[in-house]
C-alpha positions in Angstrom: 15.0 24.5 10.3 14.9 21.1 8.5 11.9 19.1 8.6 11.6 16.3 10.9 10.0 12.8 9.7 8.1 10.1 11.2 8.6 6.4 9.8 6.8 3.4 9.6 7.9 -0.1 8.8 5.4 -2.8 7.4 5.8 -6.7 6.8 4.0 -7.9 3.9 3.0 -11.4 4.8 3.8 -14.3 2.7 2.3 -17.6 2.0 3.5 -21.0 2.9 6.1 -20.7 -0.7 7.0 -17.2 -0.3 4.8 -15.2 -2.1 2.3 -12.9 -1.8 -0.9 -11.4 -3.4 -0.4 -8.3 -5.5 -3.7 -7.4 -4.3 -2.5 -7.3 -0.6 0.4 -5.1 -1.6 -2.2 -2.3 -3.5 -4.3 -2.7 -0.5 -1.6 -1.8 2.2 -0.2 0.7 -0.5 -3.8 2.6 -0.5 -4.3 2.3 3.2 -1.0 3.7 4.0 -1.3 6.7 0.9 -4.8 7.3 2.7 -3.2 8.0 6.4 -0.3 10.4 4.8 2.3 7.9 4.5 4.7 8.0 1.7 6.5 5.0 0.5 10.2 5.1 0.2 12.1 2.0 0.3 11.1 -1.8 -0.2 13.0 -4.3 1.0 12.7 -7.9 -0.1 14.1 -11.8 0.2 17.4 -11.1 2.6 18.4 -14.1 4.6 16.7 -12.9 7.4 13.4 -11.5 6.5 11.4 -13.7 3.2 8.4 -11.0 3.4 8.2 -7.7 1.8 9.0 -4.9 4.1 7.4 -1.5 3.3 9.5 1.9 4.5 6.8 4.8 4.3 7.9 8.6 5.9 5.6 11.1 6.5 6.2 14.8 8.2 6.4 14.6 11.9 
């Protein structure tokens, strides 16, 4: 049987110039490690989304 995986999909907010706190980033980092979340994918600046978005999986 193959395992089955839960996601979850989290928008960094930005300031008013785009960028964002490297402190936010560990934080949200942390919090997610600490519920069982594993990071997999970040995407950043397409032409539709200027914020970070975090990809975590964890076993459903």
């Amino acid at each position: 049987m193959s395992t089955q995986w839960k996601y979850q999909v989290v928008e960094l907010k930005t300031g008013l110039m785009g960028g964002f706190k490297l402190e936010a980033l560990q934080e949200e980092l942390d919090k997610q490690g600490r519920n069982g979340w594993e990071l997999v994918n970040v995407v950043h600046a397409t032409p539709t989304v200027s914020s970070p978005t975090l990809i975590f999986k964890k076993e459903a």
